[in-house]
C-alpha positions in Angstrom: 94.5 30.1 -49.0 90.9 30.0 -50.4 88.2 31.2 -47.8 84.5 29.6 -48.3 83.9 32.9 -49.5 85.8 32.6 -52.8 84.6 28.8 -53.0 80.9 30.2 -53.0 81.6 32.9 -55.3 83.1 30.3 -58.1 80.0 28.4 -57.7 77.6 31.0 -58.4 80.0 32.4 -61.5 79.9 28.8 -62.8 76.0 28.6 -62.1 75.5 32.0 -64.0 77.7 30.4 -66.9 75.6 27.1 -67.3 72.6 29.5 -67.1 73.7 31.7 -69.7 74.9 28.8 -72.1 71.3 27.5 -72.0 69.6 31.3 -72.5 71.7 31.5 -75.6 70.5 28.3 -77.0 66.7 29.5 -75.8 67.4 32.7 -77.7 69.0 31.1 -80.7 65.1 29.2 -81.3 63.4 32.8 -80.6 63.0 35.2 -83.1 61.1 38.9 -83.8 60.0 40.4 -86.9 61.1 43.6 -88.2 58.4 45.0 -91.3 58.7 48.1 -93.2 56.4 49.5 -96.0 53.6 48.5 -94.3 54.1 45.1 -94.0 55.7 44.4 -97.9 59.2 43.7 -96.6 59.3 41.5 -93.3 62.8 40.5 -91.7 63.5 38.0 -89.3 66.1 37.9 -87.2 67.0 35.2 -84.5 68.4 35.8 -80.2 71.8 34.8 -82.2 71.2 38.3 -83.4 71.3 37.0 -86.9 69.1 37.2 -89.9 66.6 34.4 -90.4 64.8 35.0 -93.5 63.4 37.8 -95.4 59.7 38.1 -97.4 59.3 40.7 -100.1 56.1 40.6 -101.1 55.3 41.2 -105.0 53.8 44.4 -104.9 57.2 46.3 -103.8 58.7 45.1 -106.2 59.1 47.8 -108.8 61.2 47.6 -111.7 61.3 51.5 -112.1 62.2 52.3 -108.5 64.8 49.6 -107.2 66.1 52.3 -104.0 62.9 52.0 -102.4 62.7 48.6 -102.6 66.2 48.5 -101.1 65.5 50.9 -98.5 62.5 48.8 -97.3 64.6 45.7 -96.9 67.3 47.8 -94.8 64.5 49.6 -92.5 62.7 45.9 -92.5 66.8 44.6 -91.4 67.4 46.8 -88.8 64.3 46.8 -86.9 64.6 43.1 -86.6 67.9 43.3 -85.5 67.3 46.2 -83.2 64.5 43.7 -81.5 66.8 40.6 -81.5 69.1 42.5 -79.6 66.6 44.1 -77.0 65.5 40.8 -76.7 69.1 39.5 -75.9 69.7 42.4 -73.7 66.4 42.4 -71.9 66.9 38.2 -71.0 70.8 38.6 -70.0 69.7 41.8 -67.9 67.2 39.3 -66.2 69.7 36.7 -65.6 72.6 38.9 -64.2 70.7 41.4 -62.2 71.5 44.6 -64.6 75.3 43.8 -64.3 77.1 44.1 -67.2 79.5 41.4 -67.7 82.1 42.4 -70.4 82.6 40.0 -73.5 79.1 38.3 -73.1 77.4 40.1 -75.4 
């Protein structure tokens, strides 16, 4: 037998779904910026927590030291994706009170 109280707390789990559904689709339109080198390498990365595009500008390009170049995409990479997922974390924090709810994210 299902009390009023198990009826209410299905509602509010489906609410928190439908409100979750659309902050994913918000997040998937959001993005942050990740830069290293001083700005040479910039990363982008989307609330889908994926990449979005990357800029190398000319001047770190070097022929005669590729490894740097490749370290400044990764450190560009990672910060962006560190902030995409802050970001994610920070908006589903807001929406379910701090509860973590496994399998979301």
């Amino acid at each position: 037998m299902m009390g009023g109280n198990m009826s209410k707390m299905m509602k509010q789990v489906q609410k928190m779904q439908q409100e979750m559904l659309k902050m994913q689709e918000e997040l998937a339109n959001r993005t942050v910026e990740g830069t290293a080198g001083g700005g040479v390498v910039k990363a982008v990365a989307s609330g889908k927590n994926e990449l979005v595009s990357i800029e190398i500008k000319p001047e770190a390009v070097d022929p005669e030291d590729v490894e740097m170049l490749q370290d400044l995409v990764l450190t560009a990479v990672n910060e962006a994706l560190r902030k995409a997922q802050d970001m994610i974390n920070t908006e589903m924090a807001r929406l379910t009170g701090g509860f973590k709810i496994p399998g979301m994210f």
